[in-house]
C-alpha positions as CSV (number, residue, x, y, z in Angstrom):
1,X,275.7,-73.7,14.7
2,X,276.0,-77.2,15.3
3,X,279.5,-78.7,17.1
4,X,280.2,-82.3,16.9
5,X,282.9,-83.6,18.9
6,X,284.3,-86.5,18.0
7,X,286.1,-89.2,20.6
8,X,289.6,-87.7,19.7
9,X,288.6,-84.6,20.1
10,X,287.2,-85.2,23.6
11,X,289.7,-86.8,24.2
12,X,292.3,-84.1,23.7
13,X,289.9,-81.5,25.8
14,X,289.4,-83.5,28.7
15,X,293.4,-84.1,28.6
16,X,293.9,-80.5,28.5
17,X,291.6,-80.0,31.7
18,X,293.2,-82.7,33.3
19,X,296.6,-81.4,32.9
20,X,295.4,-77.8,33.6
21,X,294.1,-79.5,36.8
22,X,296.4,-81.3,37.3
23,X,299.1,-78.5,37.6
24,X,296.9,-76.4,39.7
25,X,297.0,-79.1,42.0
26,X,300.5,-79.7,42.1
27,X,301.0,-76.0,42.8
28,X,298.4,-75.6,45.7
29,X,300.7,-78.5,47.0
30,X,304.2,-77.0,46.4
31,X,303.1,-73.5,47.9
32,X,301.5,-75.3,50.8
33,X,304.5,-77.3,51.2
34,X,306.6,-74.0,51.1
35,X,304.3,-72.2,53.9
36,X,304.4,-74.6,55.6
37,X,308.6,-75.0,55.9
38,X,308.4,-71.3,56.8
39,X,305.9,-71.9,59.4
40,X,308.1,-74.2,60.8
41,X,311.2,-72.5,60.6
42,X,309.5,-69.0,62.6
43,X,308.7,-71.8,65.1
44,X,312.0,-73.0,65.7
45,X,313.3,-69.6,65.8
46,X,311.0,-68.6,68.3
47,X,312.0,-71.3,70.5
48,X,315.7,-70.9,69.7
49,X,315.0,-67.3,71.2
50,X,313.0,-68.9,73.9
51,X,316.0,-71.0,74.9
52,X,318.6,-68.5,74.5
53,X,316.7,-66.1,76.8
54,X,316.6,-68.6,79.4
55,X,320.1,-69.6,79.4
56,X,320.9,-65.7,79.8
57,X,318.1,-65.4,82.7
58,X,319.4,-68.8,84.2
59,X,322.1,-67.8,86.9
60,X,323.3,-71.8,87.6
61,X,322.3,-75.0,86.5
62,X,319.3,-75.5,89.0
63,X,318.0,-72.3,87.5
64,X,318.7,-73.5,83.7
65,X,317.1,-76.9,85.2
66,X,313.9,-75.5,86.1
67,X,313.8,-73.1,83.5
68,X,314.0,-75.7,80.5
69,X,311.3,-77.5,82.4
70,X,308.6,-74.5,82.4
71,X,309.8,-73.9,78.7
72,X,308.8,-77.6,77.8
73,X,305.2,-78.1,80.3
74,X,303.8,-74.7,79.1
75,X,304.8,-76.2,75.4
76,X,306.6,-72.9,74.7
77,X,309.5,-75.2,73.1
78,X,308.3,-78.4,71.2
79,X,309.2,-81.5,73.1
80,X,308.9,-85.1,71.3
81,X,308.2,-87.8,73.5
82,X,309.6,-85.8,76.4
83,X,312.8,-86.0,76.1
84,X,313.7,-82.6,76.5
85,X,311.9,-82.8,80.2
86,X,313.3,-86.2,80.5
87,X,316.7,-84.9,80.1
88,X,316.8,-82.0,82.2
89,X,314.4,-83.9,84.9
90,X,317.4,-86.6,84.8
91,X,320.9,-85.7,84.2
92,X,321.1,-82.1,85.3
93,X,324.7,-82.1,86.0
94,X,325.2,-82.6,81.9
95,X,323.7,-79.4,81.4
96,X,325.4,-76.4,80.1
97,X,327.1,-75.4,83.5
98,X,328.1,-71.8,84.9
99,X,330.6,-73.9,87.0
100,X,332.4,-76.9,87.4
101,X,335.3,-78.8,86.8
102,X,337.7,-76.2,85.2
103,X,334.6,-73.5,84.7
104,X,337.5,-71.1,85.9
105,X,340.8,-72.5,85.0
106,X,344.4,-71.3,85.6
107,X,345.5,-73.5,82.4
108,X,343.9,-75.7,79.9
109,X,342.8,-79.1,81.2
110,X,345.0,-81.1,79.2
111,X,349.0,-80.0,78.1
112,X,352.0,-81.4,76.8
113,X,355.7,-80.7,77.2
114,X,359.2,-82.0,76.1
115,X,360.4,-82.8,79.6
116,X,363.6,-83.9,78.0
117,X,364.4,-80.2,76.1
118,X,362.0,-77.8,78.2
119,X,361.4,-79.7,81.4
120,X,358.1,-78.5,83.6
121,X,357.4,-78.9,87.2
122,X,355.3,-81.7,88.0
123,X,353.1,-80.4,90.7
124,X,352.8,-76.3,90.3
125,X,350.4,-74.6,87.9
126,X,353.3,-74.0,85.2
127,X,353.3,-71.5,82.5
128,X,355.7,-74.4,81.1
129,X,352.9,-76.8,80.1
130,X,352.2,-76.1,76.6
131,X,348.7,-77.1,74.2
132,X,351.6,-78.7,71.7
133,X,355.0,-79.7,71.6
134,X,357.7,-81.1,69.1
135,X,359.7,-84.7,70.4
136,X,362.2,-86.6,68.3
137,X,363.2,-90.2,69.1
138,X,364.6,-91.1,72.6
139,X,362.4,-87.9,74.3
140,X,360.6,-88.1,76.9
141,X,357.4,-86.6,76.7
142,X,355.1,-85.2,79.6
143,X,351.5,-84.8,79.7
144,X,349.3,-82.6,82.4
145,X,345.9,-82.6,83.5
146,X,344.4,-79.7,85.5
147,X,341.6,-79.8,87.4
148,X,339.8,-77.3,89.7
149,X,336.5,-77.6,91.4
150,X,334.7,-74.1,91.1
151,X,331.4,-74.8,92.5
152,X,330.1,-74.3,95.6
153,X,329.5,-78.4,96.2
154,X,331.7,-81.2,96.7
155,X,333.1,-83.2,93.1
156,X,331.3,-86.6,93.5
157,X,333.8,-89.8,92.5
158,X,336.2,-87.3,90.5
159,X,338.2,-89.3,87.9
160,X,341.3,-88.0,85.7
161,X,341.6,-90.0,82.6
162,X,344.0,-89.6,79.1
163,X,343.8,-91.2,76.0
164,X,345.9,-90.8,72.7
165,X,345.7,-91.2,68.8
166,X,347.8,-91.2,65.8
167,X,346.7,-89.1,63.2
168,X,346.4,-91.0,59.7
169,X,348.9,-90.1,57.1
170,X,351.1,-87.7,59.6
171,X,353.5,-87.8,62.7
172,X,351.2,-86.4,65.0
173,X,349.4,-87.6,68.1
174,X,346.1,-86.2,69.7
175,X,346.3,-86.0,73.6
176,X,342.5,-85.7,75.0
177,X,340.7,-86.1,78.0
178,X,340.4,-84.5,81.6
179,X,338.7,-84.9,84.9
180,X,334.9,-86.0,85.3
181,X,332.4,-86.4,87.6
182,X,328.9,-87.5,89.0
183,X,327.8,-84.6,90.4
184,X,329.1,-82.1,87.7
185,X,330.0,-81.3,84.6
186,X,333.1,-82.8,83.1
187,X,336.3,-80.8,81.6
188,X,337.9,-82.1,79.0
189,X,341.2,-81.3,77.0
190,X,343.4,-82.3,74.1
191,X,347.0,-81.3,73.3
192,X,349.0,-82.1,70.4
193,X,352.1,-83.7,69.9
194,X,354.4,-83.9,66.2
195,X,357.1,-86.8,66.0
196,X,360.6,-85.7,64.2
197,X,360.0,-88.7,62.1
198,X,357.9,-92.0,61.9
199,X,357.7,-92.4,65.8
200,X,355.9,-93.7,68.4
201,X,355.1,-93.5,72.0
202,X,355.3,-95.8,74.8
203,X,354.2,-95.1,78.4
204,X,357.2,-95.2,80.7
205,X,356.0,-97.6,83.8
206,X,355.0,-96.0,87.1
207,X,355.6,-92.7,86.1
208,X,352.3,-91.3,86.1
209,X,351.9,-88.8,89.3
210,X,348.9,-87.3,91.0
211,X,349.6,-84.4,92.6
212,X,346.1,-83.0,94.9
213,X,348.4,-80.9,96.7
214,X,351.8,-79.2,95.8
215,X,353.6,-81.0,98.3
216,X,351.9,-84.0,98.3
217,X,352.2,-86.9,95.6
218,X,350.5,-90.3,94.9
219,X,351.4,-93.1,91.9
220,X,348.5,-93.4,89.8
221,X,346.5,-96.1,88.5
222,X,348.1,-96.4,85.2
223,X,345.0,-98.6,83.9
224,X,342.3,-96.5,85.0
225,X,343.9,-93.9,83.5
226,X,343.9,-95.1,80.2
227,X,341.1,-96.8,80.9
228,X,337.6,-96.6,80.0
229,X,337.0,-96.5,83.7
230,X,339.4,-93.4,84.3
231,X,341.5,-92.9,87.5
232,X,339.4,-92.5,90.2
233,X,340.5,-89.8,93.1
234,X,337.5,-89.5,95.2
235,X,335.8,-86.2,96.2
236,X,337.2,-82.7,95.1
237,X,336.1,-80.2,97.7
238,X,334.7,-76.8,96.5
239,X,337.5,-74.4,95.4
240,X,340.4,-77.3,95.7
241,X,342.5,-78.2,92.3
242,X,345.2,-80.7,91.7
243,X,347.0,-81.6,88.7
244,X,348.5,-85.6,87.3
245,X,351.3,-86.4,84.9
246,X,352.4,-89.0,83.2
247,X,355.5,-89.8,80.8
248,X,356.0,-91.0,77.7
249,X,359.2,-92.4,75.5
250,X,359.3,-91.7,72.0
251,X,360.4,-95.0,70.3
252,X,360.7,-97.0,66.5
253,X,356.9,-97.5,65.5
């Protein structure tokens, strides 16, 4: 028997191959594709449980330091242009810390009060100071940062700083900040504060006090403070905490 195929014909065979091809192709490349994303996710697992095994082994930063180091040389984690080694080589003090500022706090590091309906001590640890409060217009308004040194070496160039936002659409300010460092990790804080009405606050001149002992008191650096710079108090020695307030009027916006 005798087949003549004419060019049409071929034509529609050869198109039938090629899309039968074609498709066996495209599925070789989906199903590698699709190995290959699980390959990569078991990888990254296995690092995330390399990490989180040495964060439990790692008994201070120094450790956690040196740890995450042998993790990235013996290529145990994936490191991209180094900049996990980098990191940890560089700027130990910004990793995740067993101590600190505030790594064992009597209060939060930032509070607010109504001095004007619930008035708090300035210099004492007070159960007063509160992580929100409630002022109308003509309040005065306090707000408190804690700080505590609970390492075993000196806070390098501490600073104490506070910043504040209004919150689109609503009468409520964000408080944040807290104390930093160069030789430690920071602490850092916010508190919240709702306005009877369309209010604002003002900082009441001078009356922002730093307290590094209960009976002693200094007139901070209002600018610093709300500053990008911060309030700078020097060196916190191991164990030693202070505390710094500052007032605010609630006024007309």
């Amino acid at each position: 028997m005798e087949y003549i195929f004419n060019d049409a014909t071929l034509g529609t065979i050869f198109g039938i191959i090629g899309t039968i091809v074609l498709g066996y192709i495209a599925n070789e490349y989906f199903s590698y594709k699709r190995n290959k994303r699980k390959v990569e996710i078991e990888e990254k697992r296995i690092e995330a449980k390399y990490i989180l095994k040495m964060m439990e082994n790692s008994k201070n930063t120094s450790e956690m330091q040196n740890n995450l180091l042998f993790l990235t040389k013996t290529k145990l984690i994936r490191d991209r242009d180094d900049l996990i080694a980098n990191y940890a080589h560089d700027n130990p003090y910004l990793l995740p810390a067993f101590g600190g500022l505030n790594s064992s706090p009597s209060m939060p590091t930032l509070t607010v009060t109504n001095i004007t309906k619930s008035p708090c001590e300035g210099g004492p640890i007070d159960g007063c100071w509160k992580l929100s409060a409630v002022a109308d217009i003509g309040e005065v308004v306090g707000v408190h940062i804690y700080y505590k040194n609970s390492l075993d070496i000196v806070s390098e160039e501490t600073t104490l700083s506070i910043r504040w936002v209004s919150v689109s659409n609503s009468n409520e300010i964000v408080f944040f900040g807290g104390a930093a460092s160069i030789s430690m990790p920071r602490a850092i804080g916010e508190a919240h504060l709702t306005l009877m009405g369309k209010y604002n606050i003002e900082y009441i001149p001078e009356s922002a006090k730093w307290y590094p002992k209960l009976d002693e008191v200094h007139e901070a650096d209002a600018d610093a403070l709300f500053g990008d710079s911060g309030f700078n108090i020097g060196d916190v020695n191991p164990g030693k905490q202070g505390v710094l307030v500052a007032r605010f009027l609630v006024v007309k916006t």
